[in-house]
DRENGU-111866 format. One record per residue (C-alpha): residue number from 1; y negated, x, z negated. Coordinates in Angstrom, 1 decimal, padded with zeros to 4 digits. Layout:
BEGIN
[site NUM; [Y; X; Z]]
...
//
This chain:
BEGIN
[site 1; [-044.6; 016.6; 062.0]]
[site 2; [-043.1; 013.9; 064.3]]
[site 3; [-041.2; 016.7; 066.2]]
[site 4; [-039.6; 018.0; 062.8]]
[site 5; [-038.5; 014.3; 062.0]]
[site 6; [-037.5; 014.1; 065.8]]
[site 7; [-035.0; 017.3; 065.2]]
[site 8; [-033.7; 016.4; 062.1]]
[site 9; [-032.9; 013.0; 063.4]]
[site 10; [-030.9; 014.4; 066.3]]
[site 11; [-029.0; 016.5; 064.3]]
[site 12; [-028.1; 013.9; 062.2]]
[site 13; [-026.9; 011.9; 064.9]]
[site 14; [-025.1; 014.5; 066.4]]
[site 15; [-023.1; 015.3; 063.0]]
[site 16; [-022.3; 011.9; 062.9]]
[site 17; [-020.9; 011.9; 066.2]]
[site 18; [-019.2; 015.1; 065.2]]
[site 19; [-017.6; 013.7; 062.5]]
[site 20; [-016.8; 010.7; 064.5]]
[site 21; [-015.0; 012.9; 067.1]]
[site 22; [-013.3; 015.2; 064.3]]
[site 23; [-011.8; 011.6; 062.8]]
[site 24; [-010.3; 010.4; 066.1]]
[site 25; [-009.2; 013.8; 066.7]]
[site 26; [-007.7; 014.0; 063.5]]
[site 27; [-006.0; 009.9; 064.4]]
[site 28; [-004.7; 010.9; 067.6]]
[site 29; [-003.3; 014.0; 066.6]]
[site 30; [-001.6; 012.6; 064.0]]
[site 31; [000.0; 009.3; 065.9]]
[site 32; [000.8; 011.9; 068.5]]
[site 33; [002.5; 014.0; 066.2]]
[site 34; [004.5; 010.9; 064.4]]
[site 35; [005.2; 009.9; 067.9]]
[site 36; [007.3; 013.0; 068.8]]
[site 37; [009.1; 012.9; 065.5]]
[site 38; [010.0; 009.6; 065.6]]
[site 39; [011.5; 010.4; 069.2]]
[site 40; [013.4; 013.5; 067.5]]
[site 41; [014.7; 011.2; 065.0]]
[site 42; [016.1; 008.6; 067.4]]
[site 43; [017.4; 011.3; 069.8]]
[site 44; [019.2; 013.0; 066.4]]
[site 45; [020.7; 009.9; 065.9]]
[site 46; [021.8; 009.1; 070.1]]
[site 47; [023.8; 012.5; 070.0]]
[site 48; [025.6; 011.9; 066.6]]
[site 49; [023.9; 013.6; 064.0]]
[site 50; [024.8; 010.8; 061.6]]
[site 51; [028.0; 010.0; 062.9]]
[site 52; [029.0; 009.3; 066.4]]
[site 53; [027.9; 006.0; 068.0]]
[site 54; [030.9; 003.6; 069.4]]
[site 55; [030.8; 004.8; 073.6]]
[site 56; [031.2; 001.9; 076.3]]
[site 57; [035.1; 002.9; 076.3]]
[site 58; [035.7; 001.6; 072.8]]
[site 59; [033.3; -000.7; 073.3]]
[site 60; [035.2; -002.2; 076.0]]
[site 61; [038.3; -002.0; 074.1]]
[site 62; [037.6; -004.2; 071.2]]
[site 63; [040.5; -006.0; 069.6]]
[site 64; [040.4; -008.1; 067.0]]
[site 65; [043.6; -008.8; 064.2]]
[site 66; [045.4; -011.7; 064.6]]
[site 67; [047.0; -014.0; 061.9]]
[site 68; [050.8; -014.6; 063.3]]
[site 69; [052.2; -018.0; 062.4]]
[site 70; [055.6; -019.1; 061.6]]
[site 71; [057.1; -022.9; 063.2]]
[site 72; [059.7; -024.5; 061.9]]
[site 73; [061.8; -025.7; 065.1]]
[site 74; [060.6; -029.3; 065.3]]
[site 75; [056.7; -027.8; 065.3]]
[site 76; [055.6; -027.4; 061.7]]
[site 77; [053.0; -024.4; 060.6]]
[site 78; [055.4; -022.9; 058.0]]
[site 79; [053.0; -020.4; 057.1]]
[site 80; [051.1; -017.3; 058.3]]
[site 81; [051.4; -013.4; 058.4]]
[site 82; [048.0; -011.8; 058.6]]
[site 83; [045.7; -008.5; 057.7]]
[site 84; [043.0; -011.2; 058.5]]
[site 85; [043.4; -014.6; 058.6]]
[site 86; [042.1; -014.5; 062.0]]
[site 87; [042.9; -016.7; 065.5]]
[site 88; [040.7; -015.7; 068.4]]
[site 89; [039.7; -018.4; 070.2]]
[site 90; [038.0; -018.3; 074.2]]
[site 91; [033.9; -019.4; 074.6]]
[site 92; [035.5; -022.7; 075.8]]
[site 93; [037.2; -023.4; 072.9]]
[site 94; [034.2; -023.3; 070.7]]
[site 95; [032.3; -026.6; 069.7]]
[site 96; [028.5; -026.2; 071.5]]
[site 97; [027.6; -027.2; 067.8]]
[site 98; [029.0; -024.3; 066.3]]
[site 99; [026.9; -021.8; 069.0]]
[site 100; [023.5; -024.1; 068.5]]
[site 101; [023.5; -023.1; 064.7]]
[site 102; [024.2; -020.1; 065.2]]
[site 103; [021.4; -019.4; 067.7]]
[site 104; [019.1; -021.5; 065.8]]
[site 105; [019.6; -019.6; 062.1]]
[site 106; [020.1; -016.2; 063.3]]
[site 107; [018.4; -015.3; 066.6]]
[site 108; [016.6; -017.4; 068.8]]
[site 109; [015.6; -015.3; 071.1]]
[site 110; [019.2; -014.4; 072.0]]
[site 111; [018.8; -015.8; 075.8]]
[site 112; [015.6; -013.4; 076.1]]
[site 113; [016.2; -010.6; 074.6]]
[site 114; [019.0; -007.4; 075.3]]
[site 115; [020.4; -006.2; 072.0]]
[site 116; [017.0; -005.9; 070.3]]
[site 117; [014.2; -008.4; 069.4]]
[site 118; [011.0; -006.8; 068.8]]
[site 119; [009.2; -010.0; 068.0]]
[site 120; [011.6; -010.8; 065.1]]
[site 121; [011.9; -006.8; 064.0]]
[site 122; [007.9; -006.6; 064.1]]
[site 123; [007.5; -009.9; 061.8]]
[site 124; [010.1; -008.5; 059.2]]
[site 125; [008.4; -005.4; 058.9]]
[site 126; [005.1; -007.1; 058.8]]
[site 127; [006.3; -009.3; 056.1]]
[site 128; [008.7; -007.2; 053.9]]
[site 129; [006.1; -004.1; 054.0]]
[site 130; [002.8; -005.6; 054.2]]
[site 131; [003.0; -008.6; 052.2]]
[site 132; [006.3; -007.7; 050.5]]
[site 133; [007.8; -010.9; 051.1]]
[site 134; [012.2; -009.9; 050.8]]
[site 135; [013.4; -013.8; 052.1]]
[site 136; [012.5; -012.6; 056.1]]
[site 137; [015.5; -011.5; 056.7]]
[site 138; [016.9; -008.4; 058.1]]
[site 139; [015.6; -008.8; 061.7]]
[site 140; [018.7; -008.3; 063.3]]
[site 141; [019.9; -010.3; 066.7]]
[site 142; [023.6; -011.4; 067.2]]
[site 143; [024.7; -008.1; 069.2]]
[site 144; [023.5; -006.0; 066.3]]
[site 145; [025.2; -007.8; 063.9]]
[site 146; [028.3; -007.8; 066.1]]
[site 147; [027.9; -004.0; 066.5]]
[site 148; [027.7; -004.5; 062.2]]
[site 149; [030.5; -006.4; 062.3]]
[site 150; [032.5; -004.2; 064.6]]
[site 151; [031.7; -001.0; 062.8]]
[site 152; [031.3; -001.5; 059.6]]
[site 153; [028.4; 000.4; 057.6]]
[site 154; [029.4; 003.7; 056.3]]
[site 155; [026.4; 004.6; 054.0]]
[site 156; [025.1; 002.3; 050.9]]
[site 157; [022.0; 005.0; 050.5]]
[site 158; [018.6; 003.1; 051.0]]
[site 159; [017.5; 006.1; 052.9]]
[site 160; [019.9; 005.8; 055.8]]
[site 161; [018.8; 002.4; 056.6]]
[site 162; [017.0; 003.6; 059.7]]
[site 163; [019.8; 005.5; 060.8]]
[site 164; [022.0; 002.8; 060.7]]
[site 165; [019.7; 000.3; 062.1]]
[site 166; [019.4; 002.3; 065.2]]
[site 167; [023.1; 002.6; 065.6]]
[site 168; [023.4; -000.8; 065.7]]
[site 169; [020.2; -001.5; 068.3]]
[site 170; [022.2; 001.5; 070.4]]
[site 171; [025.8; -000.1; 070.0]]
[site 172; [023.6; -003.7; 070.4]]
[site 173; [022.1; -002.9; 073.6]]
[site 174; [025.4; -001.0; 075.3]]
[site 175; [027.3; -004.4; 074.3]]
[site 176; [024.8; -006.4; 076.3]]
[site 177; [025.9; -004.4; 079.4]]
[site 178; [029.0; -004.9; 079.0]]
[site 179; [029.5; -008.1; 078.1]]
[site 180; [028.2; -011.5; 079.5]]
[site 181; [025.7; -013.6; 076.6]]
[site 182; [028.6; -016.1; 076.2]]
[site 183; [031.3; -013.1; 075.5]]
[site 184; [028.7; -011.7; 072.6]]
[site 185; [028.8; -015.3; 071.4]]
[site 186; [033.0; -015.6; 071.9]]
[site 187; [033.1; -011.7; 070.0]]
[site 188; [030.8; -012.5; 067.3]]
[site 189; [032.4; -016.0; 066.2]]
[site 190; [035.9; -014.7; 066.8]]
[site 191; [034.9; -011.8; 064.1]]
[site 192; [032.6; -012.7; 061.5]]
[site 193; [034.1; -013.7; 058.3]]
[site 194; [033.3; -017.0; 056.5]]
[site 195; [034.6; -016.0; 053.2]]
[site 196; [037.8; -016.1; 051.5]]
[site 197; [039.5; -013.7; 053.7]]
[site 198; [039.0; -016.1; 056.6]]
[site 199; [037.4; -014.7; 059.6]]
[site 200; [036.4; -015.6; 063.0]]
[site 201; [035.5; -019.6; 064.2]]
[site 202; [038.7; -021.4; 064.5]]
[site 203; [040.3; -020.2; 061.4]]
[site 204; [037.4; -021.1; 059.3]]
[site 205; [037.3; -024.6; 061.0]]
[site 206; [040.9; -025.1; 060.0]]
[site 207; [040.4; -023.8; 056.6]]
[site 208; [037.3; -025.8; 055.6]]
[site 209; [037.4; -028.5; 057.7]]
[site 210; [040.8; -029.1; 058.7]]
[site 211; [039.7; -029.4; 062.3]]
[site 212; [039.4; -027.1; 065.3]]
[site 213; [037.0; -024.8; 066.3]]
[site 214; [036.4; -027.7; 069.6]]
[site 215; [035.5; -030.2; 067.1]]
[site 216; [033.6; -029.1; 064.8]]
[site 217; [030.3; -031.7; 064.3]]
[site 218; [027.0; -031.0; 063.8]]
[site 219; [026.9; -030.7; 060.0]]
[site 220; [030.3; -028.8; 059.8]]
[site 221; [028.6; -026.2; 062.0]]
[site 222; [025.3; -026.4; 060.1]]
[site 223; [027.5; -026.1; 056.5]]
[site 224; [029.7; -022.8; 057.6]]
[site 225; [028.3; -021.5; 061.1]]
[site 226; [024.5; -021.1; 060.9]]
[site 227; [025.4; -019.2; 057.3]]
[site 228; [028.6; -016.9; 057.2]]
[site 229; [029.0; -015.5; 054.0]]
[site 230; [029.3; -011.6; 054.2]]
[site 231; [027.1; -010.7; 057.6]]
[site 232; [024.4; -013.1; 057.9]]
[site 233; [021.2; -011.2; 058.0]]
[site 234; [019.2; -014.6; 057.3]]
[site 235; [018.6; -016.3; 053.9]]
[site 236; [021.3; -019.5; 052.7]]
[site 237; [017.8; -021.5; 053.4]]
[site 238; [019.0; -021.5; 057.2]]
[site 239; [022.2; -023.5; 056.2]]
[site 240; [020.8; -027.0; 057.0]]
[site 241; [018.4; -026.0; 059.8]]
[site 242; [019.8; -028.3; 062.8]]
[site 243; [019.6; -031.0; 060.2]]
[site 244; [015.6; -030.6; 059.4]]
[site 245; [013.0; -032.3; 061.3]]
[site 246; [011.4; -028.1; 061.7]]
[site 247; [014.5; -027.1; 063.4]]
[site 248; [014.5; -025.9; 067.1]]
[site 249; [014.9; -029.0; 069.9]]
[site 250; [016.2; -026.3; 072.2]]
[site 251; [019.4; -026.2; 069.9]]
[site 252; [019.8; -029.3; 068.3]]
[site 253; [022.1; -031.4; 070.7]]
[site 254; [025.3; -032.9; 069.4]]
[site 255; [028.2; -032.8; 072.2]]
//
């Protein structure tokens, strides 16, 4: 009697351990299997299934539209000729207040990472699938909203978001090689609009401020900079983040 009970015990055990095995087969299989399509899908994308991706040739030869402007002879703007009202401006000529609200409202992390922050990607998916929270932003770092910015999206369909987002990482990460951090910065300023058909730093500095893109103080920077008003991937809630007591320290320095 105690050998029958013995048996059946063992084979209970063992078809419990055989179900175990068939499950984590079963996982494995399936992660391995997602895995390689995932890969598929990325490589699709890298050899221009979807459209070809900018090469480090264009990418080196980005130029931006200039407004021209018009002087009377004793030095008076008369006006100004533009596609976009647009005046490039070098890293130097950019107020450190203007890059510490960008960097503190759109992507901290931009000293760390190169093109593409998995920290901030991982919490936006975490939040906007899981808990379905919509205010965490888009995830994106200043290169991949340059490469955004650069090449505009071509596609409005929900389902070719993850083709476009890996565009961007791919067009992110060549930028990063070939430019330095402060050049991303110079590129991304110099292009982004700030509403109004005025785009890039210094002509949104004259327009709003009537100042240059040097001077502009902290709470100019924190009103226009830290929340452009097409291409920010962040929430208007950023706007006044230097000027909160939450803010980052690392960024909030008046020069």
């Amino acid at each position: 009697m105690n050998k029958k009970k013995t048996t059946t015990r063992k084979k209970a055990t063992k078809k419990k351990q055989s179900i175990f095995v068939r499950v984590f087969k079963t996982i494995l299989l399936s992660a391995l299997l997602g895995a390689i399509l995932v890969g598929l899908f990325v490589c699709c994308v890298y050899y221009g299934m979807w459209g070809k991706i900018p090469d480090y040739r264009n990418l080196r030869e980005i130029r931006n539209n200039e407004a021209s402007s018009l002087y009377s002879e004793d030095g008076e703007l008369l006006g100004k000729y533009y596609v976009e009202n647009r005046t490039n401006v070098m890293f130097g000529s950019i107020s450190r207040n203007a890059v510490n609200a960008l960097i503190a409202t759109e992507d901290v992390r931009f000293y760390e990472h190169h093109g593409f922050d998995k920290v901030s990607m991982l919490r936006v998916l975490f939040k906007t699938l899981l808990l379905g929270d919509k205010s965490s932003g888009g995830g994106s770092t200043i290169s991949q909203q340059l490469a955004k910015n650069l090449y505009p999206r071509q596609y409005s369909s929900r389902f070719m978001i993850p083709v476009i987002k890996i565009k961007e990482i791919i067009t992110a990460h060549r930028l990063e090689k070939l430019y330095t951090k402060d050049e991303i910065l110079t590129l991304y300023l110099n292009t982004v609009s700030f509403g109004e058909g005025t785009f890039g730093i210094e002509s949104a500095a004259q327009k709003y401020f009537s100042t240059t893109a040097t001077r502009l103080s902290v709470p100019e920077a924190a009103h226009r900079v830290s929340a452009p008003v097409e291409f920010s991937d962040r929430t208007f809630e950023g706007t006044f983040l230097l000027q909160s007591p939450g803010a980052s320290r690392s960024h909030v320095t008046t020069t």
